[in-house]
C-alpha positions, 0 to 999 in steps of 0.5 A: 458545516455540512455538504453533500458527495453523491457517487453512483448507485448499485454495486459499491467498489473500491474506486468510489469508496476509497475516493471519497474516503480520501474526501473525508479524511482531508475535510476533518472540519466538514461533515458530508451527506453520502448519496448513492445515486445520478446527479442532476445538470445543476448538482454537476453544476455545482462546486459544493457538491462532490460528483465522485465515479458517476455524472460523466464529467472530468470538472475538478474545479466543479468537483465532478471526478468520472472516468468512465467517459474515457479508458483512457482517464484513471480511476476516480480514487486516483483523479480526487488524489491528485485534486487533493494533492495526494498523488506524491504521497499515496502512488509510493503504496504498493497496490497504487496501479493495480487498483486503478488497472482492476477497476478500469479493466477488470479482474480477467484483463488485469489477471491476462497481464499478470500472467496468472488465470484469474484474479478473484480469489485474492479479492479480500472476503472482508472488502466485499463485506464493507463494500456491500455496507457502504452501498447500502447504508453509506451513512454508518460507515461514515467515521470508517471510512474516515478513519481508513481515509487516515489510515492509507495517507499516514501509512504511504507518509510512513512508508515514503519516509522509510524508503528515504532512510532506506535510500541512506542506510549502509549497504556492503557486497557479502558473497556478491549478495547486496546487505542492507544495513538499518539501524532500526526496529522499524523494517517497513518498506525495505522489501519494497525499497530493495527492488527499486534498486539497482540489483535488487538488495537480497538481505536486510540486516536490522533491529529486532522489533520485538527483542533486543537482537538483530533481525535478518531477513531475506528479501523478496525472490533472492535465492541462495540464502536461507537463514534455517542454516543458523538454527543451533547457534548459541547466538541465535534465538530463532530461525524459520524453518523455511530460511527467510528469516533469523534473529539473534538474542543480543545485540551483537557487534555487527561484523558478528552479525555480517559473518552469520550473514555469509554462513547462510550464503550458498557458495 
């Protein structure tokens, strides 16, 4: 089966390339043709047809996902999400909002926010460069796109199901310091997880992913804890000169563990 999906001519932008990448990834039983340019009336009219950043029309049941006809509409990536029944699953990713305000606003408004002159050097040099392919040749990346498409939605489920563990995982007060305690070789997501708490958890305490110790990690902007502080420790196999991160050799009873931990607290 074969459909169409036409999005707006000219500059290619994350709105418009990550929607219809979501589009691909969920239809694996389709095959689309990717258009860049305006729709006609009877194309908008059309519920095969995805209309996707361009056409001036919010019509989901007719497959037609602009925003631009009002400020207050959020990006096109956000409105085909939720038609797909994303939303839940995907707004948990850390660069969810900024996206949408990015693409709505611009980099300088967006930066204004932040508190910070200017946003454009943190723009990827490789999103510009696949960007620039898929407004030129849409069709070869096509199998990229719904990859990446696959890529995101597994990613956010990972990412989803590691905040429920991390929201189950033991907690205890070291030094007035909140210790996350996961017994797991699987850290993702527990810096994100730890500032929605209430404080903010400031060390994690898990399995190393890559030996067979103990991984302990400072989180996020906590401040007085400093991992370097370990280095010389027969237990220890590596500490970071910088202090956010040591790991033991073994896998060492974990009040063992939770003593390093308070060494590394300042008083």
């Amino acid at each position: 089966m074969n459909k169409l999906i036409i999005t707006h001519p000219g500059s290619a932008h994350f709105d418009d390339f990550f929607a219809i990448s979501l589009v691909l990834a969920v239809n694996n039983d389709v095959t689309y043709t990717i258009e860049r340019r305006y729709p006609t009336d009877e194309e908008l009219a059309n519920p095969e047809i995805w209309v996707i950043d361009v056409g001036m029309k919010l019509e989901p049941d007719l497959r037609n996902f602009d925003h631009h006809q009002s400020a207050d509409t959020p990006a096109s990536f956000m409105l085909v999400a939720d038609h797909l029944g994303l939303t839940a699953t995907l707004s948990i990713a850390p660069w969810w909002e900024f996206k949408d305000k990015f693409d709505r606003f611009g980099p300088f408004k967006v930066a204004d926010e932040l508190g910070i002159e200017d946003l454009l050097p943190f723009i990827s040099p490789i999103e510009d460069w696949f960007l620039e392919l898929f407004e030129q040749k849409p069709g070869e990346v096509y199998p990229l796109m719904h990859s990446f498409g696959q890529h995101v939605i597994k990613g956010a489920g990972i990412l989803s199901s590691q905040f429920e563990f991390w929201a189950n995982s033991e907690k205890c007060i070291i030094k007035n310091k909140t210790v996350l305690i996961g017994l797991t070789d699987d850290s993702t997501g527990v810096e994100r997880y730890s500032i929605r708490m209430d404080p903010p958890a400031e060390i994690s305490v898990s399995y190393d992913g890559r030996g067979e110790g103990w991984r302990l990690a400072r989180l996020n902007k906590a401040t007085g804890v400093d991992f370097s502080k370990l280095e010389g420790d027969k237990r220890i196999k590596f500490a970071h000169k910088t202090g956010f991160i040591a790991k033991t050799k073994q896998r060492i009873p974990i009040n063992e563990v939770l003593k390093l931990v308070g060494q590394v607290i300042a008083d």
